[in-house]
SEDO-442835 format. One record per atom (N, C-alpha, C): y negated, x negated, z negated. Coordinates in steps of 0.02 Angstrom, whole numbers, padded with zeros to 5 digits, always signed. Layout:
BEGIN
YXZ...
END
This chain:
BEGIN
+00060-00041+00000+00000+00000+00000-00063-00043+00000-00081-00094-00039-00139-00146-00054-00141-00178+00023-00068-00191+00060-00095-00241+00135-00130-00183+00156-00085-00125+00168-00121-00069+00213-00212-00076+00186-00237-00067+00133-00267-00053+00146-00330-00122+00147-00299-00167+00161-00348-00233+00183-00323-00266+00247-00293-00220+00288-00280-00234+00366-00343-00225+00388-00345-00279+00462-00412-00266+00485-00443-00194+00507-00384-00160+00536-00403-00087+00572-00410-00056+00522-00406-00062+00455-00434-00018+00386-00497-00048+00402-00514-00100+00375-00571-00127+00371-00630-00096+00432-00604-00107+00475-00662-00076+00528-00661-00003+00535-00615+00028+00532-00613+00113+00521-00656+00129+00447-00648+00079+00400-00699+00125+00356-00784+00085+00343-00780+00014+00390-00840-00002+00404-00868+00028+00457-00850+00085+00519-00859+00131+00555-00886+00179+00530-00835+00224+00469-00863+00293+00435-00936+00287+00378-00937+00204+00341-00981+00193+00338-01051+00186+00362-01043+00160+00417-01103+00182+00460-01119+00207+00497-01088+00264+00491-01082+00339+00531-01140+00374+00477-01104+00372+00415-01112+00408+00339-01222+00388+00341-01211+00308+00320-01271+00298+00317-01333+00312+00385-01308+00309+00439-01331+00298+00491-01359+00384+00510-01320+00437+00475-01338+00514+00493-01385+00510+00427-01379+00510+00370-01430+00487+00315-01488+00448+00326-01506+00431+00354-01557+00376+00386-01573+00398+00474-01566+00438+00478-01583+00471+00541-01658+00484+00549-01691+00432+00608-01755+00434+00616-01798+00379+00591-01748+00348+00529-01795+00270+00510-01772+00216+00557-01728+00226+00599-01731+00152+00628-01677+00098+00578-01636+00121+00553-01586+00077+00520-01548+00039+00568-01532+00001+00569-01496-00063+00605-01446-00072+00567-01350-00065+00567-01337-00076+00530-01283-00128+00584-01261-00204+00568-01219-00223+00632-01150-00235+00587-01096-00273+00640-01030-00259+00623-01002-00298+00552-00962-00253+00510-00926-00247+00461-00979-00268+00401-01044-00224+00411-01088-00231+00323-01031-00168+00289-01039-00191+00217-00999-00149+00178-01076-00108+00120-01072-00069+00108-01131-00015+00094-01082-00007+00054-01115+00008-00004-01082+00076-00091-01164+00086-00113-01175+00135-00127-01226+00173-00162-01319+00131-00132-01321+00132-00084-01408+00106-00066-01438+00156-00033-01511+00130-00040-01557+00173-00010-01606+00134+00036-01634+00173+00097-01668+00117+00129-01723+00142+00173-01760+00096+00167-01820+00107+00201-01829+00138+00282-01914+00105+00311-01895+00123+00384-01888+00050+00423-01853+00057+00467-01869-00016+00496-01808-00078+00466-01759-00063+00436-01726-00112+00423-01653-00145+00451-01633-00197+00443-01572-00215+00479-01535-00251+00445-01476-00236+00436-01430-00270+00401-01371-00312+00457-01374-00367+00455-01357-00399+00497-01268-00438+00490-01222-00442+00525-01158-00460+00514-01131-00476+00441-01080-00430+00417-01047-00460+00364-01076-00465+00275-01126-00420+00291-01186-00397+00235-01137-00384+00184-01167-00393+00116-01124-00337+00060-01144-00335+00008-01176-00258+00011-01223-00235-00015-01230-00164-00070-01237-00195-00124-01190-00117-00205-01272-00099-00224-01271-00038-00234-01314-00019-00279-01398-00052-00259-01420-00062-00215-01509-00101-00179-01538-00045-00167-01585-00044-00182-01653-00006-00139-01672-00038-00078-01715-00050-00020-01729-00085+00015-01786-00075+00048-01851-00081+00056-01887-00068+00074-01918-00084+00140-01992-00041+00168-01979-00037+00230-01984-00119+00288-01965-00115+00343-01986-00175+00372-01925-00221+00357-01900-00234+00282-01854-00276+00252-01793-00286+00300-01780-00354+00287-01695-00365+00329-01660-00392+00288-01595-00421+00303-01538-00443+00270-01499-00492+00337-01494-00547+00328-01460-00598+00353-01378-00592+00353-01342-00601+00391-01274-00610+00370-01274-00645+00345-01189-00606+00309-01164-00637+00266-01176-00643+00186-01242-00609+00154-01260-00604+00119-01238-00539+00077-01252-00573-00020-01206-00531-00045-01258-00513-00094-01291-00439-00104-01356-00435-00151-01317-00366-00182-01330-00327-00263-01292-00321-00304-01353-00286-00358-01349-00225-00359-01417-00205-00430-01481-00228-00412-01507-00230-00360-01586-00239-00349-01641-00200-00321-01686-00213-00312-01748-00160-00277-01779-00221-00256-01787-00205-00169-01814-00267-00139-01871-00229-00107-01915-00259-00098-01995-00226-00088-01989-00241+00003-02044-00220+00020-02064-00191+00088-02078-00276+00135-02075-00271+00202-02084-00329+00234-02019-00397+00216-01981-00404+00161-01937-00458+00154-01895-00486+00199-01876-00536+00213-01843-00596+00266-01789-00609+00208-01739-00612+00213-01691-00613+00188-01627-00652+00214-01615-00711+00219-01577-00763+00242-01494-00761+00242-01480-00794+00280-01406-00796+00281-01360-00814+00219-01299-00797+00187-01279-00831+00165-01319-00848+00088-01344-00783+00057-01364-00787-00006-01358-00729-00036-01362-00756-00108-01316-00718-00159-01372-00703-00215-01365-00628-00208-01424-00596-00264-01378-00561-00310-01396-00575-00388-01362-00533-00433-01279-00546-00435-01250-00590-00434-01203-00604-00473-01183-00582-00522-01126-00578-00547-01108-00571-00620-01111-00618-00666-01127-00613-00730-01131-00638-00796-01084-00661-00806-01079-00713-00848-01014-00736-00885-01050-00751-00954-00998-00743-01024-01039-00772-01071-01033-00840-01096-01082-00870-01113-01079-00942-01132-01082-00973-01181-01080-00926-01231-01079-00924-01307-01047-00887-01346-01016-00891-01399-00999-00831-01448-00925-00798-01422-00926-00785-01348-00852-00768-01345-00824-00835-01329-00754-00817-01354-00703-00893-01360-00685-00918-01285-00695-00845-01229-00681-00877-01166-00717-00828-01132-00738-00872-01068-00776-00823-01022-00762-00804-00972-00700-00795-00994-00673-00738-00927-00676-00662-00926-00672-00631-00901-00695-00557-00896-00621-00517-00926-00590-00545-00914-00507-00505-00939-00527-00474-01011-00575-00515-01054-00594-00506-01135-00648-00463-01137-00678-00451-01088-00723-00409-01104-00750-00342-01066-00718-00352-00999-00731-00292-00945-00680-00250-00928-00690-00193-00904-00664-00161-00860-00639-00153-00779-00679-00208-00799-00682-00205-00683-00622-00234-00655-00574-00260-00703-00505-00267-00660-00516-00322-00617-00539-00385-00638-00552-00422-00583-00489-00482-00587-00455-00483-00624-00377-00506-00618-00328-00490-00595-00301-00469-00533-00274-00413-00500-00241-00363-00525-00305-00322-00548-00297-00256-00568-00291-00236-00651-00300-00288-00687-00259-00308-00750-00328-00299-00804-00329-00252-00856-00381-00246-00907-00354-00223-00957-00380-00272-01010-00338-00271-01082-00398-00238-01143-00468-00207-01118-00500-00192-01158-00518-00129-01129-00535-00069-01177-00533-00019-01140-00631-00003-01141-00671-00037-01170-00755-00025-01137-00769-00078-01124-00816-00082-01094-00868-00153-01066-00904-00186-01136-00871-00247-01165-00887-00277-01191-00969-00322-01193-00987-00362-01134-01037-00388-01109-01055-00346-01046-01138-00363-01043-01181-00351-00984-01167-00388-00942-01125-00392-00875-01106-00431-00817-01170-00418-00779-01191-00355-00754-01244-00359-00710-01316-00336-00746-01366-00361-00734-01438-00347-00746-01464-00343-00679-01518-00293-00677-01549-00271-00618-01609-00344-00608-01603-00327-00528-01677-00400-00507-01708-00361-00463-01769-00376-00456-01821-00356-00444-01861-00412-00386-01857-00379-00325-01873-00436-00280-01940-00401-00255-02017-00420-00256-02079-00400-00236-02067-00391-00144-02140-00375-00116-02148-00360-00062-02156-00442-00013-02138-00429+00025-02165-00499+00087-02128-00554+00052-02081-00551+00020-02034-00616+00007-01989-00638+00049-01999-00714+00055-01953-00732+00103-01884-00777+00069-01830-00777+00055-01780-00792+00026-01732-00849+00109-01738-00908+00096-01698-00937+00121-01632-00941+00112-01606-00963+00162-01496-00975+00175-01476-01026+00149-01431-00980+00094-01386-01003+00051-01408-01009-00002-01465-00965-00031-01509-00970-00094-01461-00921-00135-01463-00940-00219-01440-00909-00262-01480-00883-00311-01494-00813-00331-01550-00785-00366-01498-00765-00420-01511-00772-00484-01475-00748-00545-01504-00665-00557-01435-00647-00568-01467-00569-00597-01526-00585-00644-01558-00502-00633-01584-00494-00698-01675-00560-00657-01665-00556-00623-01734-00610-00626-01806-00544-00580-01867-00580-00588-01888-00537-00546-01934-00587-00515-01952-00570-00455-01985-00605-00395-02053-00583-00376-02085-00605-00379-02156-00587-00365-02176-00575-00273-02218-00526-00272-02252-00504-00205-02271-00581-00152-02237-00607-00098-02261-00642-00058-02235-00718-00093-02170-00719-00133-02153-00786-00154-02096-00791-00100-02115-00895-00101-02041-00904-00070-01992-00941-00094-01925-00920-00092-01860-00943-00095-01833-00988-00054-01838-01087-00075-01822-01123-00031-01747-01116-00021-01718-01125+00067-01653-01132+00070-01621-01180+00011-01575-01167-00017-01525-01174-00066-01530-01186-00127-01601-01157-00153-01623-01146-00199-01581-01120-00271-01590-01128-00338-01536-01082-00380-01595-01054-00430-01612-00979-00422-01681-00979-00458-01624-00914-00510-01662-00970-00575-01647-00943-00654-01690-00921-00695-01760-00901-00650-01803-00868-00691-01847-00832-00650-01882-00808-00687-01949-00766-00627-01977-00805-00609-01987-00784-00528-02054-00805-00491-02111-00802-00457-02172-00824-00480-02248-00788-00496-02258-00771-00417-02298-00704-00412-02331-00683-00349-02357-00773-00308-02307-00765-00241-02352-00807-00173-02326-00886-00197-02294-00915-00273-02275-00942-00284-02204-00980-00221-02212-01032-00222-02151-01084-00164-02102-01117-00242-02028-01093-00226-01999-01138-00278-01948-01149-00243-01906-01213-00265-01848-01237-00211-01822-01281-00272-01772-01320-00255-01712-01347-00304-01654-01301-00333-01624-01347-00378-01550-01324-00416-01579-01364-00470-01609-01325-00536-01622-01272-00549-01703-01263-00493-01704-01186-00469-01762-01181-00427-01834-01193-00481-01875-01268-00460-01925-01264-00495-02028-01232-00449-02055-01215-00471-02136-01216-00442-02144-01273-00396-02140-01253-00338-02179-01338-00296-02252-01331-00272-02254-01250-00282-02337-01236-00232-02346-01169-00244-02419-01150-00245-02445-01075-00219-02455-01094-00147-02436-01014-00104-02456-01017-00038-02521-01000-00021-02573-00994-00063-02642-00969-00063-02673-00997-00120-02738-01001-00112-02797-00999-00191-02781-00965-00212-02815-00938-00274-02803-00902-00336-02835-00844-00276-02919-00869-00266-02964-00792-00242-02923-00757-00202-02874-00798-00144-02868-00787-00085-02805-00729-00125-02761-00751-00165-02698-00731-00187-02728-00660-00233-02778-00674-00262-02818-00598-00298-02819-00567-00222-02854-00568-00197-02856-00530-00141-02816-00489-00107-02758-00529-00093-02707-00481-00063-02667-00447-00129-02674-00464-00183-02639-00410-00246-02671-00358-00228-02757-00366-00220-02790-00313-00212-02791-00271-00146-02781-00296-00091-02773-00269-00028-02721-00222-00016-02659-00253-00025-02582-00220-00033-02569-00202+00023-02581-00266+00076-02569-00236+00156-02510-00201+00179-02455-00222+00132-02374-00196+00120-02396-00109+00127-02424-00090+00106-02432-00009+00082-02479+00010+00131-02493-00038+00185-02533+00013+00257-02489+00047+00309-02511+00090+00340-02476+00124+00387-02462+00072+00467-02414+00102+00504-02395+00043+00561-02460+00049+00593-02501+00094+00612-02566+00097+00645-02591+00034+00615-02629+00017+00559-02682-00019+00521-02647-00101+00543-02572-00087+00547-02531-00150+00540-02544-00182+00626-02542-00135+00660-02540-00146+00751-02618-00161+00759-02663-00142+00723-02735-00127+00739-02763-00209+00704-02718-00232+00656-02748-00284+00633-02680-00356+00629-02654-00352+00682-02608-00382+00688-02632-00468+00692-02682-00479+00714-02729-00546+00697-02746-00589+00672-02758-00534+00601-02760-00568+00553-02720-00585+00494-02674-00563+00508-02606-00603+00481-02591-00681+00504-02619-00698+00587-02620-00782+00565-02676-00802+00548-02731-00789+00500-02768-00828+00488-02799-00773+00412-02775-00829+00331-02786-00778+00267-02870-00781+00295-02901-00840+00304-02970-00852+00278-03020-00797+00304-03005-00786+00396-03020-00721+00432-03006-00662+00405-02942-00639+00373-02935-00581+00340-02962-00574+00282-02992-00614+00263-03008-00601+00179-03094-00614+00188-03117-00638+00247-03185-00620+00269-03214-00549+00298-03163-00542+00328-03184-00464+00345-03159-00402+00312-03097-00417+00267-03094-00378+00220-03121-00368+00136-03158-00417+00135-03216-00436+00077-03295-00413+00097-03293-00381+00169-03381-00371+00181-03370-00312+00146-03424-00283+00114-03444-00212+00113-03434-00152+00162-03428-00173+00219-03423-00101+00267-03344-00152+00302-03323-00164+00250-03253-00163+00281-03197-00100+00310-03188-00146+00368-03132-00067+00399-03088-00044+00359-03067+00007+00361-03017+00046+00330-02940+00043+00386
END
């Protein structure tokens, strides 16, 4: 019964009804979903694409946002505009590192992750904590984000990064452990777009001012005059 149901023609018959399921649910946003993402419980914006081999429990996803193959994200809410890289892992599970005598999950969970085998009958430890990924973040391939962290609006995630803590709006962090290497803006320039929240304009405002997205100094001159456009 277990081969049957991890033969490939399982696998693609219910990565099929899956995105049949989501794809009539999402009718009219423009979802992109390509071959064998695995979907359980998400919600999603307009404009998004989940790209080969995705696998993806329990996310919000917001609009514009993508997903790289191969990537495995788990309890999060990812904000609007995000780039989302190949081959990275959001929200992991916990293990404990103290206090219990071993940190394997057999002692403390339910989830059967020993084939099939649970010797405690409630969830002992918190395995997953929710993360919180801001708007316009770009997360490089093969980056590892620890549950439970939260990400600030317009930070970036260097490829193979291991980030174990929050990271501040527009903030650049990279390494194992991921440390601060840079803001991508001044402070004014970085007040500014907190205050702007170009994320939350309509596609009109976005097509109409498509310009000034390569250049902050131009956008933050003409959106700092007084009879600035709307």
């Amino acid at each position: 019964m277990e081969t049957l149901l991890i033969n490939p023609i399982t696998l693609w018959l219910r990565w099929l009804f899956k995105k049949l399921i989501y794809s009539i649910r999402n009718s009219g946003k423009n979802l992109k979903i390509e071959y064998l993402v695995e979907i359980h419980n998400c919600t999603f914006g307009h404009y998004n694409t989940l790209y080969k081999y995705c696998r993806l429990r329990n996310i919000q996803l917001g609009d514009f946002s993508y997903i790289a193959r191969n990537t495995l994200i788990q309890h999060a809410t990812i904000g609007k505009f995000c780039s989302i890289g190949p081959n990275v892992n959001i929200g992991l599970g916990n293990h404990p590192s103290s206090g219990f005598v071993s940190s394997h999950p057999l002692f403390y969970s339910t989830n059967k992750q020993a084939g099939g085998l649970k010797i405690v009958e409630t969830d002992l430890f918190k395995e997953y904590e929710y993360t919180t990924i801001g708007h316009d973040v770009w997360i490089g391939a093969n980056a590892v984000i620890i549950s439970g962290i939260k990400i600030g609006d317009g930070a970036i995630i260097a490829s193979g990064a291991v980030v174990t803590k929050d990271v501040a709006p527009y903030s650049i962090v990279g390494g194992v452990p991921a440390k601060h290497l840079k803001y991508r803006f001044s402070d004014s320039q970085i007040s500014f777009l907190n205050s702007l929240k170009w994320w939350d304009k309509d596609l009109t405002w976005l097509k109409n001012n498509k310009s000034l997205f390569l250049d902050i100094e131009k956008m933050v001159e003409i959106y700092q005059q007084p009879a600035s456009r709307s």
